[in-house]
DOSENU-657723 format. One line per 5 residues: their letters; for each residue x, y, z of N, C-alpha, C, O, CB. Coordinates in nm, 2 decimals. Glycine has a CB too. Layout:
<rs>
a	X,Y,Z,X,Y,Z,X,Y,Z,X,Y,Z,X,Y,Z  ... .
</rs>
This chain:
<rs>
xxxxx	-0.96,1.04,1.03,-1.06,1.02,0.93,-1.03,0.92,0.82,-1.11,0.86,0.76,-1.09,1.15,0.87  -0.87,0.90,0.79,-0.86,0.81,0.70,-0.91,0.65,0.73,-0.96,0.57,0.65,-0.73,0.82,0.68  -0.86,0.63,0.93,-0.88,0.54,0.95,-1.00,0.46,0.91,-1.01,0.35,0.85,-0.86,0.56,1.05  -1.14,0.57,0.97,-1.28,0.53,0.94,-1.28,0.54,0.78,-1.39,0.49,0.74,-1.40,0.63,1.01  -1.21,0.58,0.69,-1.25,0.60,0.54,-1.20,0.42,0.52,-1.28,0.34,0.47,-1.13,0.74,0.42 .
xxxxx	-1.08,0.38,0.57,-1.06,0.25,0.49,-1.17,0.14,0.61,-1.19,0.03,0.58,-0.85,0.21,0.48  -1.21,0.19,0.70,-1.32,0.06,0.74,-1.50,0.05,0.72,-1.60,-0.01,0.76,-1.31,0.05,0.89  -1.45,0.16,0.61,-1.59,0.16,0.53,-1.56,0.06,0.41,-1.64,0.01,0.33,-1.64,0.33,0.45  -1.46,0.03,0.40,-1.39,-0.08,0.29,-1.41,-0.24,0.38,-1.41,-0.34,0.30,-1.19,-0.03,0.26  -1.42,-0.26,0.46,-1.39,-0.37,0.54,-1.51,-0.40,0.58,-1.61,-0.32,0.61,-1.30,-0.36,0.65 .
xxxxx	-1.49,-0.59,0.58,-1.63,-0.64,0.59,-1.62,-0.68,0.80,-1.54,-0.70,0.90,-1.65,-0.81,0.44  -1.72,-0.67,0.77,-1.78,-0.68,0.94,-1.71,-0.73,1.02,-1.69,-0.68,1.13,-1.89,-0.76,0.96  -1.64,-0.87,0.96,-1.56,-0.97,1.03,-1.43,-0.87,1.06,-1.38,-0.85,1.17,-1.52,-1.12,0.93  -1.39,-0.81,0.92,-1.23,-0.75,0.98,-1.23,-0.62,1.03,-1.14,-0.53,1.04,-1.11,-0.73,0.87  -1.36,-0.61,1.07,-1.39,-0.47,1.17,-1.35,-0.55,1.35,-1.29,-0.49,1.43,-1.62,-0.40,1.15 .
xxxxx	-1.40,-0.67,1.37,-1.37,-0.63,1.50,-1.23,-0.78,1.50,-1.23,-0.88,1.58,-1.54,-0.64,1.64  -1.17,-0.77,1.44,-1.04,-0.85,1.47,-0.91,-0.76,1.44,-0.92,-0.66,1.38,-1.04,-1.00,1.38  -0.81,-0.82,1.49,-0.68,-0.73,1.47,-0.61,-0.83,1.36,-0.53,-0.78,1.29,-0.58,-0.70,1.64  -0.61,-0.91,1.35,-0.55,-1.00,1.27,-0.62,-0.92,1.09,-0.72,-0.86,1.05,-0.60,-1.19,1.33  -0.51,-0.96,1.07,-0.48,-0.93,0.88,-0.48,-1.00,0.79,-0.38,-1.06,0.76,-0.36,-0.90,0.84 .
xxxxx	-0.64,-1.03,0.70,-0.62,-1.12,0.66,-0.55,-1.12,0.49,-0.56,-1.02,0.42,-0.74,-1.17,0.69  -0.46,-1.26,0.46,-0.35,-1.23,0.37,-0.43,-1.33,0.27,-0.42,-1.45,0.26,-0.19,-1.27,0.42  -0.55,-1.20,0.18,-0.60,-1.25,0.09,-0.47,-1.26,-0.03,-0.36,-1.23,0.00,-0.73,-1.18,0.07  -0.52,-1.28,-0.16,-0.45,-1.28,-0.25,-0.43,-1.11,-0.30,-0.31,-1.09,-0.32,-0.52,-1.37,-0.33  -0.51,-1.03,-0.31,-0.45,-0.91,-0.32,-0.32,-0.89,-0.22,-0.21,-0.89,-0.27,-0.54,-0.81,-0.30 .
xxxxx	-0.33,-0.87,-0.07,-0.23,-0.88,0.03,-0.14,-0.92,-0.04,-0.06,-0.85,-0.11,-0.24,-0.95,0.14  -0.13,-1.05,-0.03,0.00,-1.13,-0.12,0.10,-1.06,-0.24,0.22,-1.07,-0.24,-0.07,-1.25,-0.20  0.01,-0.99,-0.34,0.06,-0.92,-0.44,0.11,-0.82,-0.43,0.20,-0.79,-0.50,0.01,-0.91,-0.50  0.05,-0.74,-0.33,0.13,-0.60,-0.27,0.24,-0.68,-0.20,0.34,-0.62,-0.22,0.02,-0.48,-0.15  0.26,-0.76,-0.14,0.39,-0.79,-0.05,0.50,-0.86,-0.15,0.62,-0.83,-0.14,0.35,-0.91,0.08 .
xxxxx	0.45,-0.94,-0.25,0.53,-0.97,-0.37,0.59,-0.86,-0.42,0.71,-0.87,-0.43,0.45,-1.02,-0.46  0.50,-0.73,-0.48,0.56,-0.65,-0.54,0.66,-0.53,-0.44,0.75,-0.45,-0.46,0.46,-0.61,-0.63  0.61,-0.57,-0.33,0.70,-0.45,-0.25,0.84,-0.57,-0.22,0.96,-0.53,-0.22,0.60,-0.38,-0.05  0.82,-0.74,-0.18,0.96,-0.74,-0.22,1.04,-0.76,-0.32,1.16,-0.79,-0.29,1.00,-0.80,-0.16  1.00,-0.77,-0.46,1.03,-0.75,-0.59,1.12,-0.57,-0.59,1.22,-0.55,-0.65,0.86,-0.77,-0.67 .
xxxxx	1.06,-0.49,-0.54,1.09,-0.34,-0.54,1.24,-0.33,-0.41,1.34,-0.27,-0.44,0.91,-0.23,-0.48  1.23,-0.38,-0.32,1.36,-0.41,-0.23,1.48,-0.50,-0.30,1.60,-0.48,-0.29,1.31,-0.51,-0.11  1.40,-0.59,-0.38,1.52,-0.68,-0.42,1.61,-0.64,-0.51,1.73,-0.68,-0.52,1.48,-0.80,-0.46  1.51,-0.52,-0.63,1.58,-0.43,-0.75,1.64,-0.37,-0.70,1.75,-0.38,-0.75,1.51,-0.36,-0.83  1.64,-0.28,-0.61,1.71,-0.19,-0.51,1.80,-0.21,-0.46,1.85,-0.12,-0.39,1.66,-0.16,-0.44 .
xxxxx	1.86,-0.35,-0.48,1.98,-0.38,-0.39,1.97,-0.40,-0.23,2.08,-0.41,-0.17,2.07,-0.28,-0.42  1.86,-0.40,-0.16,1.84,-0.37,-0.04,1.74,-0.55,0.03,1.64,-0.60,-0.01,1.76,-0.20,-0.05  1.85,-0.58,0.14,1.79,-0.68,0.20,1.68,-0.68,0.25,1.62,-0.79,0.28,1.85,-0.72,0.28  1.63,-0.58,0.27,1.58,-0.54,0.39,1.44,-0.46,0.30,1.46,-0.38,0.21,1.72,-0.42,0.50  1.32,-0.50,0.33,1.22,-0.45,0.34,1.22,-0.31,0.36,1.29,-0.30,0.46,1.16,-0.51,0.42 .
xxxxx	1.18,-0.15,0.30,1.16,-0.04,0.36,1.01,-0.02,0.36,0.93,-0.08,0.29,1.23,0.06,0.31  0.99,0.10,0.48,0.85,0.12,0.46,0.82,0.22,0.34,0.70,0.24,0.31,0.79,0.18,0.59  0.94,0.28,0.25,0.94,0.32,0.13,0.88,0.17,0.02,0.77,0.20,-0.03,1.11,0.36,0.10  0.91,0.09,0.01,0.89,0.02,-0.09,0.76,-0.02,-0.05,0.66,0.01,-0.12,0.98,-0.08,-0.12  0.73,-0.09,0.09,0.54,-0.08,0.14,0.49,0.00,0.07,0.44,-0.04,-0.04,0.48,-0.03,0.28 .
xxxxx	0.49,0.09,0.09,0.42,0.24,0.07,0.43,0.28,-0.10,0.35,0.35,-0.16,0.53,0.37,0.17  0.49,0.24,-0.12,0.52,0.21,-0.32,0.42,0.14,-0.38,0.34,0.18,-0.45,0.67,0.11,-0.37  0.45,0.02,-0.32,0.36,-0.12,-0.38,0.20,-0.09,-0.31,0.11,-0.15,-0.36,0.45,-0.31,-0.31  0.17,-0.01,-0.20,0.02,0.01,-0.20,-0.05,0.14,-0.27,-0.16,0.13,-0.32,-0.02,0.01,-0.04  0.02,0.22,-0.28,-0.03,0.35,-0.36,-0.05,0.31,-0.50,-0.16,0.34,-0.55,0.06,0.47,-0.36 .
xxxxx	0.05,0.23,-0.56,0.00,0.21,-0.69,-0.08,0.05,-0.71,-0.08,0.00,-0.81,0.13,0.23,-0.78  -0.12,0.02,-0.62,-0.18,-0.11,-0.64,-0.33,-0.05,-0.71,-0.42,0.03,-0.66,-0.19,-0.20,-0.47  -0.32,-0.11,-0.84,-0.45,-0.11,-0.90,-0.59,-0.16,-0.87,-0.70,-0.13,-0.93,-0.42,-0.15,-0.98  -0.56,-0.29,-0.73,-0.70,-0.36,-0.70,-0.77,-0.34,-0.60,-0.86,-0.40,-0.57,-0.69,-0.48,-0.70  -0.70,-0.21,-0.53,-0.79,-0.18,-0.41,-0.80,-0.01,-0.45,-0.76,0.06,-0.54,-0.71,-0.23,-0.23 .
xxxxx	-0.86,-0.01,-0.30,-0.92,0.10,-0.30,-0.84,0.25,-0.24,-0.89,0.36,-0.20,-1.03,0.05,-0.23  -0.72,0.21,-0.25,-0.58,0.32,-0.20,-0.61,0.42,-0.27,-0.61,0.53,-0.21,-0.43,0.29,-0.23  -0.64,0.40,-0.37,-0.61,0.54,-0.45,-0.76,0.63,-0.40,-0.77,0.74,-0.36,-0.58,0.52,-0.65  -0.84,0.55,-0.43,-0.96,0.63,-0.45,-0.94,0.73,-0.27,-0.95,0.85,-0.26,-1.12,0.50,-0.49  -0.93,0.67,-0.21,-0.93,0.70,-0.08,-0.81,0.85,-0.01,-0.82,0.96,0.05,-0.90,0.54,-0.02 .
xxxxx	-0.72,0.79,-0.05,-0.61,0.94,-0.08,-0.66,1.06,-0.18,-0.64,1.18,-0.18,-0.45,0.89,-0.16  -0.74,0.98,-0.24,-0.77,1.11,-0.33,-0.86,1.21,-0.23,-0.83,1.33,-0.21,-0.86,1.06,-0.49  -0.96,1.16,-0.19,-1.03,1.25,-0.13,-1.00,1.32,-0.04,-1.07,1.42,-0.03,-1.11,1.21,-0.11  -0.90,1.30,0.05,-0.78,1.39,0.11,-0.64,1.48,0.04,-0.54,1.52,0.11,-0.71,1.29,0.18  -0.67,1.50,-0.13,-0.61,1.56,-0.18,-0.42,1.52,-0.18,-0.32,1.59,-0.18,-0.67,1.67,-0.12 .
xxxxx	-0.45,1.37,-0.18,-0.33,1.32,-0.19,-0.27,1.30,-0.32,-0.32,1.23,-0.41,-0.33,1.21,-0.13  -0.13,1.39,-0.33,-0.05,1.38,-0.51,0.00,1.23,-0.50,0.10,1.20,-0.45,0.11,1.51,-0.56  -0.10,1.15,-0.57,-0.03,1.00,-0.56,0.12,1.02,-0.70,0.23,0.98,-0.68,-0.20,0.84,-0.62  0.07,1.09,-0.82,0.17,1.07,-0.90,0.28,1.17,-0.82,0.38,1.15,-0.89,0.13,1.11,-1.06  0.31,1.23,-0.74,0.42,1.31,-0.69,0.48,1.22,-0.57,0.60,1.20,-0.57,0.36,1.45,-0.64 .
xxxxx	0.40,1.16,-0.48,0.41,1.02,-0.42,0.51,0.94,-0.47,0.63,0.93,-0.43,0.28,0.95,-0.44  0.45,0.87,-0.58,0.52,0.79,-0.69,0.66,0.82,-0.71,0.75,0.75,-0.67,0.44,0.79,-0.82  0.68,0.95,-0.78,0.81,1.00,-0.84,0.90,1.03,-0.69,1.02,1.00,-0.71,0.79,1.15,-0.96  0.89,1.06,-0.58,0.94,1.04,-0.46,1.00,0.92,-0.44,1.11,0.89,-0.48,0.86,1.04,-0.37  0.89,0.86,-0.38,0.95,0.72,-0.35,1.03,0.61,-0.43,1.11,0.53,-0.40,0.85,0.67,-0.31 .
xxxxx	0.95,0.65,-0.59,1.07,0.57,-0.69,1.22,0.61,-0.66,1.31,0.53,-0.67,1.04,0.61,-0.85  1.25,0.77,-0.63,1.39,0.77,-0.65,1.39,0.76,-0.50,1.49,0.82,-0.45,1.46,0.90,-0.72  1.32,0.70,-0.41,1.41,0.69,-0.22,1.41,0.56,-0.24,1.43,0.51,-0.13,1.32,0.74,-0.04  1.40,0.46,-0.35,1.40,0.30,-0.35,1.50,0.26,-0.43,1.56,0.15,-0.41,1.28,0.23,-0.40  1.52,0.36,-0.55,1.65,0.32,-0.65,1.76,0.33,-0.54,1.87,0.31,-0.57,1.68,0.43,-0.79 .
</rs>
């Protein structure tokens, strides 16, 4: 159900392609997730820091969308901050 929640977000075109398009939001979540690897001491990309940099991304629609599945984004947050330090 989440799936269909986030392609009520998506415009027509990125309903029937598989390709990802790397608007400028994209960009900034990948900036800040490797900004959050690089503080961390860690070469290496985790799906911890992904998962960091999209929950708290302020310009989409992540949050609103977890919420309605009763997702603790601030408990989320304090998790993953200390599995990235």
């Amino acid at each position: 159900s989440i799936k269909d929640e986030v392609a009520n977000y998506l415009t027509p075109a990125l309903k029937r392609t598989e390709n990802v398009s790397f608007n400028h939001n994209v960009k900034d979540i990948l900036k800040r997730t490797l900004d959050l690897a690089s503080k961390s001491g860690n070469q290496n990309i985790l799906f911890e820091h992904l998962f960091l940099s999209v929950i708290t991304d302020k310009n989409s629609n992540v949050q609103s969308i977890l919420e309605k599945y009763n997702f603790d984004i601030n408990n989320a947050r304090e998790i993953l901050t200390k599995l990235v330090q």
